[in-house]
N, C-alpha and C positions, 0 to 999 in steps of 0.2 A: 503521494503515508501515500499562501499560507506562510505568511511571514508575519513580522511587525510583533503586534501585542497577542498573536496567536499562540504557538508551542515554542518553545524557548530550547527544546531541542527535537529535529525533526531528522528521520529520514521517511521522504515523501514518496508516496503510495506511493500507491498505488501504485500499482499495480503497479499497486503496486502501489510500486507503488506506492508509496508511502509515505508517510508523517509522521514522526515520535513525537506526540504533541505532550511535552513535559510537565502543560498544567492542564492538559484533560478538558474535553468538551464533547456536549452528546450523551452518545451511548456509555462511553465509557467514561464521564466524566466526574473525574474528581481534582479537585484542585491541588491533592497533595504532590509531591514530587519525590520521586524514592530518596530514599537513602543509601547512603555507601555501604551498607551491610556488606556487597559482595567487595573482596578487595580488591578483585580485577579493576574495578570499576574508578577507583580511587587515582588511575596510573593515566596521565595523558596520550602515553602511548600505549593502553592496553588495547586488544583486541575485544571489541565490543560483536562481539558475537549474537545477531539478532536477524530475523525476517523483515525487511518493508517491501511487500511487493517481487520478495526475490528471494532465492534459493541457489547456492549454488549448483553451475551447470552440469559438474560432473556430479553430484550426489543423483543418488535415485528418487526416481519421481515421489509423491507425495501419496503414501496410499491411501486408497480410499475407502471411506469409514460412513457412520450410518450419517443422514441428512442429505444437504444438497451436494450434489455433484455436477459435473461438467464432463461427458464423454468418457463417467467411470472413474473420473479425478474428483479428489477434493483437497482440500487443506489436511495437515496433519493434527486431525483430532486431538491425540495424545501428546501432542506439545503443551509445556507449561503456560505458557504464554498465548490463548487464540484471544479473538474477538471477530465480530459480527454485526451489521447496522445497516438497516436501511432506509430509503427515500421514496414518496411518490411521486413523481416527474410530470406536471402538465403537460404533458407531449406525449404525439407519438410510440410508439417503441421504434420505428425504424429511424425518426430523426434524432434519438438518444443514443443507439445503438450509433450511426454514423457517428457522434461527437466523440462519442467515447471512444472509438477505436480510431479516430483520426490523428494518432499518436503524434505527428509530424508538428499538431497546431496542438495541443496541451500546454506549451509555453505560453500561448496568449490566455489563456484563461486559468493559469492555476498560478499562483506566485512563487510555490517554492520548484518549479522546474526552471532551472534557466537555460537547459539548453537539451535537444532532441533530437534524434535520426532513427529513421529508420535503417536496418541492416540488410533489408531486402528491399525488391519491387512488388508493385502489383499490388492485388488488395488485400489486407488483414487476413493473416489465414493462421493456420494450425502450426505454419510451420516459421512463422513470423518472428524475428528477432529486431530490437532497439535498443537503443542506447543513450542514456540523461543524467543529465546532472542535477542536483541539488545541494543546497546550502546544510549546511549543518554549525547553529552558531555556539560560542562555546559553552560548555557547561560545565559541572561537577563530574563528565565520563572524558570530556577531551577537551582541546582547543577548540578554537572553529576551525572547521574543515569543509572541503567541498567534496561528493560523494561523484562518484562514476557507476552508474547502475548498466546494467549489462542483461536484459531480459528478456526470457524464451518462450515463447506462447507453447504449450504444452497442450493444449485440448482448445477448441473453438467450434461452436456449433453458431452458424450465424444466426442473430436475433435472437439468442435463447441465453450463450453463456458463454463466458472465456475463463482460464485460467493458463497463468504466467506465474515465473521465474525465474533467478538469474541474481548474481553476485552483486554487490557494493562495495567498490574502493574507493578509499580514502587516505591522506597519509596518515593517522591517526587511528580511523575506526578504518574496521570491515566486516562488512554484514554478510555473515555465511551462507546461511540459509534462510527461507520462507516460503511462504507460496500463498498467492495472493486468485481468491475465486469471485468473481462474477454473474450473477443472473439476472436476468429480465424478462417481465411476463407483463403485456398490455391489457387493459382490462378499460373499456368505456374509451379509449384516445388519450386513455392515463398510463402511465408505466412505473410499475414498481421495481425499483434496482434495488437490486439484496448483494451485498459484499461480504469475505468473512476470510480473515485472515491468520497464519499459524505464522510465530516466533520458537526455532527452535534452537536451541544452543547449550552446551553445558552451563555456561555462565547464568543461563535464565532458568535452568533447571535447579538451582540451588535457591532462588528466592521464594521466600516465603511468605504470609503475614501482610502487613503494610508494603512492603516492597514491593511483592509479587502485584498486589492490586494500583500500586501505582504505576507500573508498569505496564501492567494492560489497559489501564487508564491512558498510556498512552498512546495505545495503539487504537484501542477504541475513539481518541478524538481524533485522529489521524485519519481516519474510517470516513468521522461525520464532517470535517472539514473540504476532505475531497468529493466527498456528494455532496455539499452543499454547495458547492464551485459548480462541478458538474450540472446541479440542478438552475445554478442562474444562469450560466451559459446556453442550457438548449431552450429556457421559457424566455430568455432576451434576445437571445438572434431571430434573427428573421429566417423564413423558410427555407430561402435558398442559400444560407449564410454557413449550412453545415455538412 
């Protein structure tokens, strides 16, 4: 956005990024799980048009709108589908900052990534691209499938904020767009990570009602799941572990 008895259907963050956590926890939690209202939705092979941390690379950037932003970027507001959440991190901000952008090790510390590269060298920058996978197991939208995330780091101000995305395929699903933002702000040797994310898609633009809120229930636990990983990962390692 985290497997097991977590979201029953995910694409994982974050950053992305992402988690579809289909029974909701956190910020955005509600236990319910949509309905087939949409009829796309009903079709194993339909195209599941959604944001986890990703956007595709040829759409235009994400404009930006009133709150937080990252170098002028933010999420797209006017999507039906946002959400937002965050964490206070016993740590640092620059050894939360290191964990989090160490894209290459997110596999040892999140469940639903199973695999990671990055697309360039050198350090985390603006112009950063990666590439991961994640599980997606089956539900009422598809079979299980495994997801090919493909993401572009779009704005990066070190120690302050990032924002990424980039496509998800699948043989079943494919997640067109999103755009997944980042901030961080130290305060006492504590750091607050604020996240907030846009699903934008025709298919998510038709829900309404219970739908629509289960839906962002998914995205919102998808949110709290990856910071709460994040958050054990940098207060259990050791200093020089990240």
């Amino acid at each position: 956005m985290h497997v097991s008895n977590r979201p029953s259907i995910r694409i994982a963050a974050a950053a992305a990024g992402v988690t579809i956590a289909a029974t909701g926890c956190g910020s955005g939690s509600d236990s319910a799980q949509p309905t087939a209202t949409a009829s796309a939705s009903a079709s194993a092979s339909a195209s599941v048009s959604v944001s986890a941390s990703a956007s595709a690379s040829s759409s235009a950037p994400a404009r930006a709108a009133e709150g937080k932003q990252c170098g002028g970027m933010s999420i797209d507001h006017e999507a039906n589908i946002t959400r937002s959440t965050e964490i206070v991190i016993n740590a640092p901000l620059k050894k939360v900052w290191d964990v989090h952008t160490d894209v290459e090790s997110w596999d040892k510390w999140q469940d639903a990534v199973l695999t990671v590269k990055r697309l360039d060298s050198g350090d985390f920058a603006s112009d950063s691209r990666f590439r991961w996978t994640t599980p997606v197991p089956k539900s009422q939208f598809a079979p299980a499938d495994t997801l090919k995330i493909t993401s572009s780091v779009k704005q990066l101000e070190p120690g302050k904020c990032v924002l990424w995305d980039g496509p998800a395929i699948g043989k079943a699903i494919t997640i067109e767009k999103g755009t997944h933002l980042w901030m961080f702000t130290e305060t006492d040797g504590k750091t607050l990570v604020h996240t907030e994310e846009s699903w934008d898609a025709a298919l998510l633009d038709a829900l309404k009602g219970p739908d629509h809120d289960a839906v962002a229930a998914m995205l919102g636990g998808g949110l709290d799941v990856w910071l709460k990983a994040l958050k054990t990962e940098v207060e259990t390692s050791k200093d020089g572990d990240s």
